[in-house]
N, C-alpha and C positions, 0 to 999 in steps of 0.2 A: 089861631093856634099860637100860644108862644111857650118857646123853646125854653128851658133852664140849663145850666149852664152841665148839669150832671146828665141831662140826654144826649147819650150817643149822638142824636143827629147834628147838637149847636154850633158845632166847629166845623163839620163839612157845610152847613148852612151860610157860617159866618166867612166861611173860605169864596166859594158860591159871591154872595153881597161882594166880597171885597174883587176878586178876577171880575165881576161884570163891571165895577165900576160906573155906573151908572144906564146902563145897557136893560133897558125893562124887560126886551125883549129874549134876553138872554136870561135874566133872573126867570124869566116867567117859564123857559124851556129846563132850569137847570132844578131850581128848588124843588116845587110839585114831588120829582124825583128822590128827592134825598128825604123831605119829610111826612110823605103819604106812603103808610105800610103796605097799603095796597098793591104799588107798584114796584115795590120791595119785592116780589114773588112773582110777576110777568113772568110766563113761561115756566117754571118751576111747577104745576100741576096741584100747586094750594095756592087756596085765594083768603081775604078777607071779608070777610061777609056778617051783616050787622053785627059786628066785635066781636067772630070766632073766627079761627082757621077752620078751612073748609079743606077737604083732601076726597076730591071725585065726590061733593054737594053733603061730606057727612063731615060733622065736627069732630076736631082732634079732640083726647080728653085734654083736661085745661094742665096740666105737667109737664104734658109732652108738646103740649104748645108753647108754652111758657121757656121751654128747653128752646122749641125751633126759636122763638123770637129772640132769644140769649144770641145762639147762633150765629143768626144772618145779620143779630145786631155787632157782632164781632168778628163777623165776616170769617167763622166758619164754616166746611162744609156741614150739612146736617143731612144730606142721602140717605144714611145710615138710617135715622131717625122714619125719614118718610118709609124707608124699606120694613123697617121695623111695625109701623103702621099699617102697612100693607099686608104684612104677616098676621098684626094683631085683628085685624078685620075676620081671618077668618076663624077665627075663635068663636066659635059658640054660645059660650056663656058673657052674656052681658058684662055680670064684676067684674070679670077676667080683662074684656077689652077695657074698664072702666078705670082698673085698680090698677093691672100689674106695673105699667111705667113709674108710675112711683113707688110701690114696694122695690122695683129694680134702683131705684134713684136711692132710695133711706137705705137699703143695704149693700148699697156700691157694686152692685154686677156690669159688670161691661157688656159693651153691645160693641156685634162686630159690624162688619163693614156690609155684610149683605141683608141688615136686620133682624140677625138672630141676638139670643146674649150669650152671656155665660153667665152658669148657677152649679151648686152645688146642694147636694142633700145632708144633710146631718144623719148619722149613722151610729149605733153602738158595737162594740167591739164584735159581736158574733153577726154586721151586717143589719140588723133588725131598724125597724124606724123607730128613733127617743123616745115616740109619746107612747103607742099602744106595743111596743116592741111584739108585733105578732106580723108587719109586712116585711116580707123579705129583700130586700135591697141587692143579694150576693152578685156577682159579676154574671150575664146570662140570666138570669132570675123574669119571670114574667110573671104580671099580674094576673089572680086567678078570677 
């Protein structure tokens, strides 16, 4: 594997080389670490499995993975993310777990911290929905 100079891992790698100082035994406990994504997620409850994340042996869609590896590669929390995953499972409709992380990403809905998001519906003046204005949206209003 070699590293370029724009991957995240070149510089904790190159940090790594230089502290062992010729120490093989040390490179050989420290590296592995820093540049196998694999073990990038020990413990964490997603794995890496022939180049997808795995979350309890099912694949993330490739957005919301693409987001976690952002993440952990900038060493933020991503919970949120796996929480959200965990919600999105139990969605019923295939598209739905397929699609909505990235209709949530293209139109900037936040996700909170227990993995819900936040959305909003578009609305015209008297409540009704834009497109067929006949669903009622008013405050209390249930579907019939």
């Amino acid at each position: 594997m070699v590293l370029a100079g724009s991957d995240d891992r070149f510089q904790p790698t190159l940090d790594a080389i230089r502290q062992a100082k010729g120490d093989d035994a040390k490179l050989a406990a420290t590296i592995p670490g820093i540049v196998e994504i694999e073990r990038k997620f020990n413990g964490s409850g997603i794995e890496l499995r022939d180049g997808l994340l795995m979350a309890n042996n099912e694949p993330l869609p490739s957005e919301l993975e693409a987001r976690i590896l952002k993440f952990k590669e900038q060493k933020l929390p991503y919970d949120a993310l796996l929480k959200f995953w965990e919600n999105l499972k139990k969605n019923p409709s295939f598209n739905a777990r397929k699609m909505l992380f990235k209709f949530l990403e293209h139109n900037g809905h936040p996700m909170t911290s227990d993995g819900c998001f936040i959305a909003y519906r578009g609305v015209t003046e008297d409540f009704k929905d834009p497109h067929t204005k006949t669903f009622d949206n008013s405050l209390g209003a249930s579907a019939k």
